[in-house]
RODO-2510 file (C-alpha; in nm, 4 decimals, decimal comma):
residues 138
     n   res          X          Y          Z
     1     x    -5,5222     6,2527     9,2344
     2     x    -5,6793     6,4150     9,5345
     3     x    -5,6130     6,3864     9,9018
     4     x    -6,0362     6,1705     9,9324
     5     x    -5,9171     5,8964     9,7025
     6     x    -6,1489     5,6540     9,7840
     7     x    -5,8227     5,3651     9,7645
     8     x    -5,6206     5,5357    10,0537
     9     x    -5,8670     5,6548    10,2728
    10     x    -6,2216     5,5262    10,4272
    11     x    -6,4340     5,3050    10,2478
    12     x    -6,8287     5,3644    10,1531
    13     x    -7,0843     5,4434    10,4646
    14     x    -7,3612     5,2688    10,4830
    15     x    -7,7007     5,3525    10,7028
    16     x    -8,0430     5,1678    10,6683
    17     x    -8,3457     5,4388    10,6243
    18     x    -8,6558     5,2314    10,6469
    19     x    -8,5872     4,8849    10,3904
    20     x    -8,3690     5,1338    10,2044
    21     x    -7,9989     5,1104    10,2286
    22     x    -7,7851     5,4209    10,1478
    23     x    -7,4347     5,3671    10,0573
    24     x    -7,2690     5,6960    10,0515
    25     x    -6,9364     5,6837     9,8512
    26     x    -6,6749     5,9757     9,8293
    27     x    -6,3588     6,0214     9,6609
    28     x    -6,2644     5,8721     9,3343
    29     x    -6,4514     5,5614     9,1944
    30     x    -6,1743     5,4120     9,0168
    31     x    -5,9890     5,1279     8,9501
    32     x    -5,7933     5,1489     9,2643
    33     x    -6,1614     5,1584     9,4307
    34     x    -6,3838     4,9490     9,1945
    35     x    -6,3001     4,5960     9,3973
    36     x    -6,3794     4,7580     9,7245
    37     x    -6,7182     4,9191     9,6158
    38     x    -6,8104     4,6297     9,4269
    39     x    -6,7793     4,3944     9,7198
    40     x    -6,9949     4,5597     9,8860
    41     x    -7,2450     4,6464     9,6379
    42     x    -7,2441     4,2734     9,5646
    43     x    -7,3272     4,2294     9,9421
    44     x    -7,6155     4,4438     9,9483
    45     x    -7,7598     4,3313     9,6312
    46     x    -7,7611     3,9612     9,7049
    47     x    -8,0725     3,9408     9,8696
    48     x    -8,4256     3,8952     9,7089
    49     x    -8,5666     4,2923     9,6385
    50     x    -8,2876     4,4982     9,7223
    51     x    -8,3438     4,8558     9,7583
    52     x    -8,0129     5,0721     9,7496
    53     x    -7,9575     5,4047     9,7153
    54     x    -7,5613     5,5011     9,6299
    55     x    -7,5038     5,8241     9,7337
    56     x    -7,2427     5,9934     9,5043
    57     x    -7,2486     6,3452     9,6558
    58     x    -6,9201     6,3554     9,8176
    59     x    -6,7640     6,1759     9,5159
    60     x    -6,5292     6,3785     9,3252
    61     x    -6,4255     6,1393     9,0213
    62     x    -6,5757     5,8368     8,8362
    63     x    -6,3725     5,6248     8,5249
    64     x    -6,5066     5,3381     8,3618
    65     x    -6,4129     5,1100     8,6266
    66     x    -6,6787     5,2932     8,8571
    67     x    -6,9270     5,3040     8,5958
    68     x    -6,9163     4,9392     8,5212
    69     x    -6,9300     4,8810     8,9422
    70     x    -7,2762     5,0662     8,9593
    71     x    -7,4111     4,9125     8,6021
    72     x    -7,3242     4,5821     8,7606
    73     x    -7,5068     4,6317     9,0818
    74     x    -7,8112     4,7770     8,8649
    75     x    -7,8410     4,4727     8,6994
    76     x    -7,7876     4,2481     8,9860
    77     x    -8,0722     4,4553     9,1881
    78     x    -8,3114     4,4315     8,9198
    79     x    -8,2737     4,0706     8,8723
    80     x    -8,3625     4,0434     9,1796
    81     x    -8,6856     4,2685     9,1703
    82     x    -8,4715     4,5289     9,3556
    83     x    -8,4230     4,8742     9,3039
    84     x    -8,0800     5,0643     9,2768
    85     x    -8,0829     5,4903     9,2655
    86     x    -7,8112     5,7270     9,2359
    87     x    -7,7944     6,0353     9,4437
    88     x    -7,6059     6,3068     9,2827
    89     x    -7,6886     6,6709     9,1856
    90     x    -7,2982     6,7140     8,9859
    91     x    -7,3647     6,8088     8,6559
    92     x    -7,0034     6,6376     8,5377
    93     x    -7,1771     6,3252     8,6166
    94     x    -7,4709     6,3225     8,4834
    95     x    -7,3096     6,4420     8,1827
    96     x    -7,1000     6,0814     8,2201
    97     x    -7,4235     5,9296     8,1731
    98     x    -7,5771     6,0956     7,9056
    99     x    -7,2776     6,0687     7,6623
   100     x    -7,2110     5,7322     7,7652
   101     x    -7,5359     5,6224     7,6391
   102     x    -7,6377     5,5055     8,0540
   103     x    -7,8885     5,8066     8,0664
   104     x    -8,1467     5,5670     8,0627
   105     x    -8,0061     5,3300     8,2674
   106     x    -8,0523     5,3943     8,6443
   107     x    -8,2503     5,5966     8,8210
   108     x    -8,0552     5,9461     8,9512
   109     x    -8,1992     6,2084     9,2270
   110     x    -8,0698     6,5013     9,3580
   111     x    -8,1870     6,4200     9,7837
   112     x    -8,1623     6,1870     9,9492
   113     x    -8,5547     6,2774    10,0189
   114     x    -8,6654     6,2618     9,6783
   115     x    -8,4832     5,9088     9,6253
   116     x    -8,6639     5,8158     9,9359
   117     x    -8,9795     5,8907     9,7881
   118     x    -8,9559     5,8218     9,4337
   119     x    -9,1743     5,5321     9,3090
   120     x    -8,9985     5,2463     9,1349
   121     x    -8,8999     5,2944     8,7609
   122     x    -8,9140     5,6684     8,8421
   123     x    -8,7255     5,9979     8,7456
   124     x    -8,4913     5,8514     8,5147
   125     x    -8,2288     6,0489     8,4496
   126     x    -8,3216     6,1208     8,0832
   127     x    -8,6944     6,0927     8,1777
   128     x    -8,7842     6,4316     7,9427
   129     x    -8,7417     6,7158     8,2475
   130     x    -8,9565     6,5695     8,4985
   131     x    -8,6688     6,4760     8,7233
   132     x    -8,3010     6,5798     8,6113
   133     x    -8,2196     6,8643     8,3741
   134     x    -7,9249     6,8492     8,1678
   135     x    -7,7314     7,1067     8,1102
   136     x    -7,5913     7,1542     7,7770
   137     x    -7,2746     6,9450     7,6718
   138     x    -6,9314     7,0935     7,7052
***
């Protein structure tokens, strides 16, 4: 494990940019952290049209348990006409996605400024190059 595991030190930041909250997470997202993030993702995606933005730059790791925290919150934003986006230009994880099969699933940007921006439903992270390129699998 590394010394930013998410479980020993600081838990997610959060800032409000406009309606648009921005929870940046760092460390590992793990099963150590899943109960943590997902408390608070739960939080911020209880109210009618939540917009989130989860800001995985400084995050160095992500297991199942992580994956299932940020598919949950999806769902739970979008049921609620909301809008959850990743932010995260690491290759390793949008390689998670892809051979996962949760490509499709959420919305991923690589600034903070183009998540901003983007329109809902947009750049998709297997959206056919006009957002994200994949790089080949390893």
């Amino acid at each position: 494990m590394t010394d930013e595991h998410s479980g020993t030190g600081p838990g997610p930041v959060e800032r409000s940019v406009g309606d648009t909250t921005v929870l940046a997470v760092r460390g590992e997202i793990d099963i150590a952290a899943a109960p943590l993030l997902t408390a608070r993702l739960d939080a911020l995606t209880a109210a009618p049209s939540p917009d989130v933005v989860v800001d995985l730059r400084a995050t160095s790791f992500i297991d199942c348990a992580g994956l299932r925290v940020l598919c949950r919150a999806r769902s739970r934003a979008e049921e609620l006409d909301g809008r959850l986006r990743l932010l995260t230009a690491d290759p390793r994880f949008r390689w998670i996605l892809r051979h996962t099969g949760l490509a499709d699933a959420f919305e991923v940007h690589t600034s903070l400024t183009e998540a901003l921006r983007a329109a809902p439903g947009g750049s998709r992270a297997s959206d056919g190059g006009r957002g994200l390129r994949f790089l080949p699998a390893w």
